[in-house]
GULO-316077 format. One record per atom (N, C-alpha, C): residue in one letter; x, y, z. Coordinates in pm, whole numbers. Layout:
  residu       X       Y       Z
       a       X       Y       Z
...
//
This chain:
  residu       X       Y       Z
       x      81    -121       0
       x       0       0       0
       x      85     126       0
       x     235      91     -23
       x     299     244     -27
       x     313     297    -113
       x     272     387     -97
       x     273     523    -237
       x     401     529    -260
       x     367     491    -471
       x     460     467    -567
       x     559     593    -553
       x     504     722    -538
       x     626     845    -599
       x     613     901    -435
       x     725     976    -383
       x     770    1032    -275
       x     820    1156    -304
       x     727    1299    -262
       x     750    1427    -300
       x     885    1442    -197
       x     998    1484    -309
       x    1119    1516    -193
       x    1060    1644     -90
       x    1032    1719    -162
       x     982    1822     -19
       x     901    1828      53
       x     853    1681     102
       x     764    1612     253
       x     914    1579     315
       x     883    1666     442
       x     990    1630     556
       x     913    1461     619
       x    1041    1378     672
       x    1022    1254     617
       x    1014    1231     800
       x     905    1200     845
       x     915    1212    1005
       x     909    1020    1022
       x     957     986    1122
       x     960     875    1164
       x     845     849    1258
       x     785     749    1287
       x     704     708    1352
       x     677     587    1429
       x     720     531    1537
       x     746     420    1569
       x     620     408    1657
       x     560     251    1639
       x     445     164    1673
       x     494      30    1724
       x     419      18    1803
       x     449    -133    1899
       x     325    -194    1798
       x     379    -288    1697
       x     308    -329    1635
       x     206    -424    1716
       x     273    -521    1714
       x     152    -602    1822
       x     111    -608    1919
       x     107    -469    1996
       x     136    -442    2147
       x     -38    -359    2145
       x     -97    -369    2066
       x    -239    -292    2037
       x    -212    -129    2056
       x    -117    -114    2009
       x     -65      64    2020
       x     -88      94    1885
       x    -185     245    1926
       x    -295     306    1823
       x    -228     440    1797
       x    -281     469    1654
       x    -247     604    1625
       x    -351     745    1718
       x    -292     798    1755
       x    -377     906    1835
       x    -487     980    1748
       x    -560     983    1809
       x    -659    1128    1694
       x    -596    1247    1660
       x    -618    1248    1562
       x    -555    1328    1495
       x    -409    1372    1442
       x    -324    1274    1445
       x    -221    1252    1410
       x    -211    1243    1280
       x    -263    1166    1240
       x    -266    1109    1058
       x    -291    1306     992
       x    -413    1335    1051
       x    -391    1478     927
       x    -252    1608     989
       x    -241    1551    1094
       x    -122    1652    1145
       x     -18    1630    1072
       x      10    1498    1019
       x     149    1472     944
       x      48    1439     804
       x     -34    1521     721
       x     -86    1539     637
       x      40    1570     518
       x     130    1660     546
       x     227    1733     482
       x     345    1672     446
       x     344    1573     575
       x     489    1477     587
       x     464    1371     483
       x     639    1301     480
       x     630    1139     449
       x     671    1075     558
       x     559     988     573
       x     592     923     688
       x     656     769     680
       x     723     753     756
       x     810     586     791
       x     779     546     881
       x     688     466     868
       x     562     389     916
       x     653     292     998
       x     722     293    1126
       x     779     164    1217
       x     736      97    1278
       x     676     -25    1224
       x     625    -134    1310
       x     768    -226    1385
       x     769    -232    1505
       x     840    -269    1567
       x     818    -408    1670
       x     833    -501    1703
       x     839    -569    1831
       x     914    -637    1887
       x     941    -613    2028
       x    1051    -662    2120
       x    1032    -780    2126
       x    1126    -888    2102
       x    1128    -993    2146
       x    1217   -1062    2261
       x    1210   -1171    2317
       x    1348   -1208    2408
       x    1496   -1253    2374
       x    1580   -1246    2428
       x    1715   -1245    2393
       x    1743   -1344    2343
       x    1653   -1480    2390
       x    1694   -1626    2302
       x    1588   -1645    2208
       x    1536   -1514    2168
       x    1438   -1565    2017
       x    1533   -1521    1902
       x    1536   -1567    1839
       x    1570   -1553    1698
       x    1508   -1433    1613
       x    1551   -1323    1522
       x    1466   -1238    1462
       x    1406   -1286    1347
       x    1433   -1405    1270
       x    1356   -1467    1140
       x    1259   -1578    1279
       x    1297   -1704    1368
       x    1169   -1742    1439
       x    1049   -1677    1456
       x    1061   -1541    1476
       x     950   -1439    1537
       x     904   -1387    1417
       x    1009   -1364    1309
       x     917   -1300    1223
       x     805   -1437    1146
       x     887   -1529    1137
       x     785   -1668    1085
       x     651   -1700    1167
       x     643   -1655    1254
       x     529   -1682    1418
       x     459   -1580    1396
       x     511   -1430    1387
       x     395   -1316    1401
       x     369   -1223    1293
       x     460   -1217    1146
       x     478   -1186    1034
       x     333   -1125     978
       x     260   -1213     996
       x      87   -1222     862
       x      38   -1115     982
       x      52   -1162    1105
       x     -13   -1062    1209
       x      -8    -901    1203
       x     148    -910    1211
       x     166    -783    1218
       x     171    -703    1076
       x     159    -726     964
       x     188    -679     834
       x      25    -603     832
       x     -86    -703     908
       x    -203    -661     873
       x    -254    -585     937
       x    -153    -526    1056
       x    -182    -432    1154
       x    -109    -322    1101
       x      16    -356    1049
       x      37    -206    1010
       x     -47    -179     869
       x     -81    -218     798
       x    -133    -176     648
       x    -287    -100     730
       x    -288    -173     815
       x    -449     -84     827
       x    -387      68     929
       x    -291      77     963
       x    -221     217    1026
       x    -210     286     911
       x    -154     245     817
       x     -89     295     726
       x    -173     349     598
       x    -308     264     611
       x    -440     338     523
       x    -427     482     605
       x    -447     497     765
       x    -498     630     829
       x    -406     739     757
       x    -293     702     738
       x    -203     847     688
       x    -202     870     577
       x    -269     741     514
       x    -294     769     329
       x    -392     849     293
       x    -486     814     388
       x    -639     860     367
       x    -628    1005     418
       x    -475    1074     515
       x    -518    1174     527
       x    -472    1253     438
       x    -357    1226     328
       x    -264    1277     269
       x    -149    1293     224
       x     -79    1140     345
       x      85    1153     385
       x     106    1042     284
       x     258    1044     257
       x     290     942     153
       x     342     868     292
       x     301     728     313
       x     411     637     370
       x     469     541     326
       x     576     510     402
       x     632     398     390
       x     672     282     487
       x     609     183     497
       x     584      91     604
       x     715     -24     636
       x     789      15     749
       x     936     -93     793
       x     870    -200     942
       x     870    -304     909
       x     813    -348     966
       x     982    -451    1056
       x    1011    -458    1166
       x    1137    -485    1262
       x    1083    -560    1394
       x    1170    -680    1380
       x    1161    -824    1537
       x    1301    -766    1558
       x    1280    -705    1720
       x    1427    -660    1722
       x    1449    -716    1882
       x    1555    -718    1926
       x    1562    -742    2044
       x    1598    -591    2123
       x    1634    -491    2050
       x    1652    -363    2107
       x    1590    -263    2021
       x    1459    -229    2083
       x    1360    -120    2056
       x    1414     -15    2016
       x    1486      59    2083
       x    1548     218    2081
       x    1675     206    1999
       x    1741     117    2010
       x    1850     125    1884
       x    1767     143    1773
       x    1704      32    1745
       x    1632      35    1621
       x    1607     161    1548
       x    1512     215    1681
       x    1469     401    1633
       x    1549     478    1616
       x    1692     406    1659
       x    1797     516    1629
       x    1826     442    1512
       x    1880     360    1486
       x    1902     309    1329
       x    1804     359    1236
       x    1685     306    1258
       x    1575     358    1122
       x    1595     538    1143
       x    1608     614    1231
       x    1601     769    1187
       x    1720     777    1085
       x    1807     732    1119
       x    1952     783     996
       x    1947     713     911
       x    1863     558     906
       x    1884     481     751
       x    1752     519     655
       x    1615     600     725
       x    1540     600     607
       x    1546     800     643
       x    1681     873     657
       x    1688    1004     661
       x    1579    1101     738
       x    1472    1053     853
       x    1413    1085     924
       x    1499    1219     976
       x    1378    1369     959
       x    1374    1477     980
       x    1370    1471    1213
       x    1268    1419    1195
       x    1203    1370    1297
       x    1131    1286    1293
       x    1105    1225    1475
       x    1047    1126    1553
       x     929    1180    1638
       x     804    1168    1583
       x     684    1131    1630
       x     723    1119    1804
       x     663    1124    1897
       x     623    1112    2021
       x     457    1140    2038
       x     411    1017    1989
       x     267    1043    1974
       x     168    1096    2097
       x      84    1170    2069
       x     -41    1202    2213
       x    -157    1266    2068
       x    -284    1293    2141
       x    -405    1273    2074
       x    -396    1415    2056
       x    -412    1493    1909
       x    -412    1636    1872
       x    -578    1671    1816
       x    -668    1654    1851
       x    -810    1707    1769
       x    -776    1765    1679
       x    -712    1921    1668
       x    -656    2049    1586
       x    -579    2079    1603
       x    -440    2083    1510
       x    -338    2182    1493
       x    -363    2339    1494
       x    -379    2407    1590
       x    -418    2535    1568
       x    -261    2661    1629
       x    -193    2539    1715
       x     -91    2652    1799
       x      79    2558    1784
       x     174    2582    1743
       x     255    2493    1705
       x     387    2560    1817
       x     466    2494    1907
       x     539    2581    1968
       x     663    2511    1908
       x     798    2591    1889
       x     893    2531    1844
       x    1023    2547    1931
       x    1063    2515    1976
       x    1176    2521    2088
       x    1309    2535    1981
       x    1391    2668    2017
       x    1500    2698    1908
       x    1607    2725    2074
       x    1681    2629    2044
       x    1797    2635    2174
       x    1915    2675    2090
       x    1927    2699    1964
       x    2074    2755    1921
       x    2087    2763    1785
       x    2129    2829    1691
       x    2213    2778    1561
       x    2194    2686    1496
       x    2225    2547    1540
       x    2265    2402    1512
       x    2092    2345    1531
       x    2064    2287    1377
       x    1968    2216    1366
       x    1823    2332    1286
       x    1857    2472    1295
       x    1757    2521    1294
       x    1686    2491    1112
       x    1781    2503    1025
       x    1766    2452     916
       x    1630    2320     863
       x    1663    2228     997
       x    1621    2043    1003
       x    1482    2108    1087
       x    1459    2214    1160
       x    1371    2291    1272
       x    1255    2351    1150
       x    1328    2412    1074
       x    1280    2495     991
       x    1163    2418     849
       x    1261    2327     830
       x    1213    2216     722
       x    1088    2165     733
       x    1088    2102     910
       x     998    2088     935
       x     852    2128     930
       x     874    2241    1003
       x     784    2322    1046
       x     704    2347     917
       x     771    2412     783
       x     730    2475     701
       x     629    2333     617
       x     721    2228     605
       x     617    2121     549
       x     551    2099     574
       x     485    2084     729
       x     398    2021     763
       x     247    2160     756
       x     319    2300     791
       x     262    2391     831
       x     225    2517     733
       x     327    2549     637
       x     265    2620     494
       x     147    2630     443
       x     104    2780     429
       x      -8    2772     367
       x    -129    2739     445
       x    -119    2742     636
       x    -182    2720     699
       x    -223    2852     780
       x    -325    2872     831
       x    -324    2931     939
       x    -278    2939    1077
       x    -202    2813    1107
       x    -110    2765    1200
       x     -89    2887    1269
       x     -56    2917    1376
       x      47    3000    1454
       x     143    2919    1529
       x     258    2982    1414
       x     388    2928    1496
       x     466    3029    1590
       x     462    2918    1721
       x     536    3089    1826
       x     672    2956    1853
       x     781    3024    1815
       x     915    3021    1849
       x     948    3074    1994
       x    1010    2994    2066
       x    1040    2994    2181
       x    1184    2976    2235
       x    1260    3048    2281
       x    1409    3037    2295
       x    1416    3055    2455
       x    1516    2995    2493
       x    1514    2982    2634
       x    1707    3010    2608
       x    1757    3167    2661
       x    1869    3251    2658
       x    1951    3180    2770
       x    2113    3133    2738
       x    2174    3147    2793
       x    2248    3249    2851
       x    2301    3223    2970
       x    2331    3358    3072
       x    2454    3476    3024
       x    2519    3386    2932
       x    2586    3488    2806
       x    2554    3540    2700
       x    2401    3508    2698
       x    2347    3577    2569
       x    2288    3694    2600
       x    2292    3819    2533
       x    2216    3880    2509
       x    2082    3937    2455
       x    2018    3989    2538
       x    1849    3975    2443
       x    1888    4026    2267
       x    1984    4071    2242
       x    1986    4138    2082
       x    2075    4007    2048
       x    2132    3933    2077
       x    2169    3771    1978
       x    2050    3693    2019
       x    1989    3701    2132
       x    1821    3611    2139
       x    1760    3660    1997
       x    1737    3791    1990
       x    1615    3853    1901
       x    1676    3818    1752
       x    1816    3809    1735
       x    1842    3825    1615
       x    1832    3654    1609
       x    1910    3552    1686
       x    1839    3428    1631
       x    1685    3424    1573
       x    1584    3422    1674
       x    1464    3404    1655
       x    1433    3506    1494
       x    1439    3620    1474
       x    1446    3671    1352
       x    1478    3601    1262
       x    1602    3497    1285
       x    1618    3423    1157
       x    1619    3352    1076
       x    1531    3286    1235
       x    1454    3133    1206
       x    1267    3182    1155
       x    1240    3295    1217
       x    1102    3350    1134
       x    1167    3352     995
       x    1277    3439     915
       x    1320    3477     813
       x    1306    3332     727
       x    1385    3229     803
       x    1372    3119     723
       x    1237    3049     676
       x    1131    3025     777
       x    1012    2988     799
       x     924    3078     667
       x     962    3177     665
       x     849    3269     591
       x     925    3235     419
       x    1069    3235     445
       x    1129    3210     288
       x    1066    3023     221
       x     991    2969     327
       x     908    2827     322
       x     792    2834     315
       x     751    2899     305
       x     619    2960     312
       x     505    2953     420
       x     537    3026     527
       x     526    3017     674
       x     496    3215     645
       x     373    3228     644
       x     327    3337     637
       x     396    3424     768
       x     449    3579     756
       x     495    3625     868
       x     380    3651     951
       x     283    3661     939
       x     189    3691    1080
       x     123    3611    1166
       x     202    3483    1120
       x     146    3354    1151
       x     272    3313    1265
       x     375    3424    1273
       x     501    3370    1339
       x     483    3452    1457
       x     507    3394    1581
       x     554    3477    1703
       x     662    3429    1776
       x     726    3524    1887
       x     834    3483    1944
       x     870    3519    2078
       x     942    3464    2144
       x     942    3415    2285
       x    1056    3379    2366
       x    1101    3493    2442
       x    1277    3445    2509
       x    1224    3422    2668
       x    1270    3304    2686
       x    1283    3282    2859
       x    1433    3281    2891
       x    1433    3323    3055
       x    1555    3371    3102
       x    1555    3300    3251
       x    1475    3253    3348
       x    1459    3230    3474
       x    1407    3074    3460
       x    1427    3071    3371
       x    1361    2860    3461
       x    1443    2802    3350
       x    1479    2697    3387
       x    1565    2562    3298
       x    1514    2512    3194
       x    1546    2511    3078
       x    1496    2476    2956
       x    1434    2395    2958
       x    1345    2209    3006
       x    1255    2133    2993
       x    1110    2243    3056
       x    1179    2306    3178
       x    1026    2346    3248
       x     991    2484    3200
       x    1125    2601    3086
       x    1043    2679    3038
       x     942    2613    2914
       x    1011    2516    2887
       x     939    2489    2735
       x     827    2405    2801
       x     807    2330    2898
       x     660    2303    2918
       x     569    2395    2977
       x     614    2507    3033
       x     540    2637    3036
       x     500    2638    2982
       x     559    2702    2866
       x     517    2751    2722
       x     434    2668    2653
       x     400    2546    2641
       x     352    2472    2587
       x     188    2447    2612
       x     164    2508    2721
       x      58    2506    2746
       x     -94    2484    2741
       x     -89    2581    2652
       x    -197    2640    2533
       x    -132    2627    2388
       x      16    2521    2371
       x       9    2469    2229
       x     -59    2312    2195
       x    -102    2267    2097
       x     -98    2167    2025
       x     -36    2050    2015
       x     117    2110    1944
       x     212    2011    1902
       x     351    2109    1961
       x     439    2041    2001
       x     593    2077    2036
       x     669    2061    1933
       x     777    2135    1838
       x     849    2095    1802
       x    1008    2138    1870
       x    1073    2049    1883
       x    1229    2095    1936
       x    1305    1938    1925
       x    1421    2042    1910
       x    1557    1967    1864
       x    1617    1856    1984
       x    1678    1760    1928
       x    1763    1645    2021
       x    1889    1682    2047
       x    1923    1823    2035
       x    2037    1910    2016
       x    2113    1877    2203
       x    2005    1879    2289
       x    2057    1852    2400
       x    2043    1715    2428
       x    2142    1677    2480
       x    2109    1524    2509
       x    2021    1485    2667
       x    2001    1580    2750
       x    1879    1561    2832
       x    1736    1587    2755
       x    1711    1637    2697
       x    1598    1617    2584
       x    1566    1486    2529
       x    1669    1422    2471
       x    1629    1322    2364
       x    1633    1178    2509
       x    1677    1239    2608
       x    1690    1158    2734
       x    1556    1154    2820
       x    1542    1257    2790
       x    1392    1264    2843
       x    1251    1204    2801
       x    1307    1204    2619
       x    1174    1171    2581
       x    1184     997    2527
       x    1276     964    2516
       x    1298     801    2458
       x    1325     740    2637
       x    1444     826    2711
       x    1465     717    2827
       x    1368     712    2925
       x    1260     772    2915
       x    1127     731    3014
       x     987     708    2971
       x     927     615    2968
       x     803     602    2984
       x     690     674    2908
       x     613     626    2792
       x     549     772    2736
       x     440     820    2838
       x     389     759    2909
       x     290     850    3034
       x     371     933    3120
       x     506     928    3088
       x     564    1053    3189
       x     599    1175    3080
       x     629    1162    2987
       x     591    1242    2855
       x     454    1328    2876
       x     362    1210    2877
       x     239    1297    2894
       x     235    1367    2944
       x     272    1337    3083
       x     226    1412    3209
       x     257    1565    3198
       x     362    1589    3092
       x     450    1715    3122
       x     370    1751    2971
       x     379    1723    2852
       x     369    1767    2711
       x     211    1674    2679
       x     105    1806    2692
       x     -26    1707    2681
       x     -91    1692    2546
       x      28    1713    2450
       x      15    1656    2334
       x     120    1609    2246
       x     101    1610    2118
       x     222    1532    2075
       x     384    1563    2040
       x     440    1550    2045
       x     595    1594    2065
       x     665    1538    1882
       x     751    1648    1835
       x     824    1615    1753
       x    1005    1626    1749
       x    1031    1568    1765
       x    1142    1536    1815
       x    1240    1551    1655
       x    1313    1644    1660
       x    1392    1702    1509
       x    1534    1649    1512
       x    1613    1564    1446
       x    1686    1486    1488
       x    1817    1551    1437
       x    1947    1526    1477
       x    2069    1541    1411
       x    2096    1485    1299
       x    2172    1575    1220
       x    2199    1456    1084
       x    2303    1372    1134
       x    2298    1279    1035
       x    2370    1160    1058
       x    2528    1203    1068
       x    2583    1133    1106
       x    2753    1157    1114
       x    2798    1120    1068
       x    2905    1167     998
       x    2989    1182     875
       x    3050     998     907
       x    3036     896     792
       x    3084     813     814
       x    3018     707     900
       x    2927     725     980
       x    2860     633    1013
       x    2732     582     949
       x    2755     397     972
       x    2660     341     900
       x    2545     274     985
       x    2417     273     887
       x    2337     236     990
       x    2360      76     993
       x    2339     -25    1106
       x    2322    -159    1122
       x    2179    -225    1135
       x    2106    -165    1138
       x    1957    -238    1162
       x    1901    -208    1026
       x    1860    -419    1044
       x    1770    -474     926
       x    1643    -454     930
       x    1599    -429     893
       x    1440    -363     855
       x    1380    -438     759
       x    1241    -500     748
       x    1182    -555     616
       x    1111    -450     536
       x    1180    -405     447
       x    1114    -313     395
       x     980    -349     285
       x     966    -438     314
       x     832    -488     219
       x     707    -511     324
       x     717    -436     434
       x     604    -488     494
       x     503    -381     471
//
């Protein structure tokens, strides 16, 4: 069921599913990544003395027919996918392998969105804003969206290198077609970057911010998604580093599922 042609300019978000674990796409997810191409990851953990072809021979027909019916929801809303279906014995490698082997922009951290109406984007520096930017504009162009950019200033920055970042990540956004009145912006100075940005998040939608810090990407893969919740009461997009020069990915993936 995967769509034959893949528009290069759908930012290509990853999406990982506990295939046989009865883990559902949230409401409203499928038209939120309307814009995207999505890489549909059906995944399941198995034990250390199973074999990854045993398991796939045992649960294969199962799980193929669980993801194709996921994978109608993002068709039907718009998204091109592409469905990797993985018996792995390590979950989170995996997600780190499939983001750099099928070039994943970002990683999904699913929660239930009714409406995209408020998009907050967490810009902690320089580095990544480009992969920040990409995003945003694919999924969000041509929308009425309000995107409010949010920077949380280190104690050597000045509010005029705050203002001129954030300026230049609007500059970029609008050269994507991210209407300027659709952009707002936002410097915190007094609370620690996880708890200004769940401040801020409040009264948004969807989160987007970078894995730029490694308590971030620690936060949101090394605990629990109900503790996710608890803090971000909707869905999280997680904007990834590019790959590193020279490294290859190792995880086998069936790409025919």
């Amino acid at each position: 069921m995967t769509n034959g042609s893949i528009d290069s300019d759908r930012p290509t978000v990853l999406v990982p599913i506990k295939v046989l674990e009865g883990e559902s796409i949230p409401e409203g997810v499928p038209a939120m990544l309307a814009g995207a191409h999505v890489v549909l990851l059906g995944y399941h953990e198995i034990p250390d003395q199973t074999a990854p072809g045993q398991a796939q021979l045992q649960f294969e027909d199962e799980a193929r027919a669980r993801l194709a019916d996921l994978e109608t929801l993002f068709e039907d809303a718009g998204a091109t996918v592409e469905p990797r279906l993985v018996f792995t014995h390590g979950p989170q490698k995996t997600i780190d392998r499939q983001i750099y082997e099928q070039g994943a922009i970002a990683v999904l951290v699913p929660d239930a969105v009714p409406v995209v109406e408020t998009v907050l984007v967490a810009v902690r520096g320089t580095v990544g804003v480009d992969r920040l930017a990409r995003l945003v504009a694919g999924l969000f162009a041509d929308t009425d969206v309000t995107i409010r950019l949010h920077h949380v200033a280190a104690a050597d920055e000045t509010d005029e290198d705050a203002g001129t970042l954030l300026e230049g990540v609007r500059d970029h956004l609008e050269n994507l077609g991210i209407a300027a009145e659709n952009v707002e912006t936002s410097i915190e100075r007094d609370e620690p970057p996880l708890d200004s940005i769940v401040a801020a998040s409040e009264d948004a939608d969807l989160v987007v911010m970078g894995e730029s810090d490694p308590s971030i990407a620690t936060f949101f893969f090394g605990l629990p998604a109900e503790s996710v919740a608890e803090r971000f009461p909707g869905p999280v997009l997680v904007v990834q580093r590019p790959r590193p020069e020279g490294e290859e990915a190792g995880d086998q993936a069936d790409p025919g599922a």
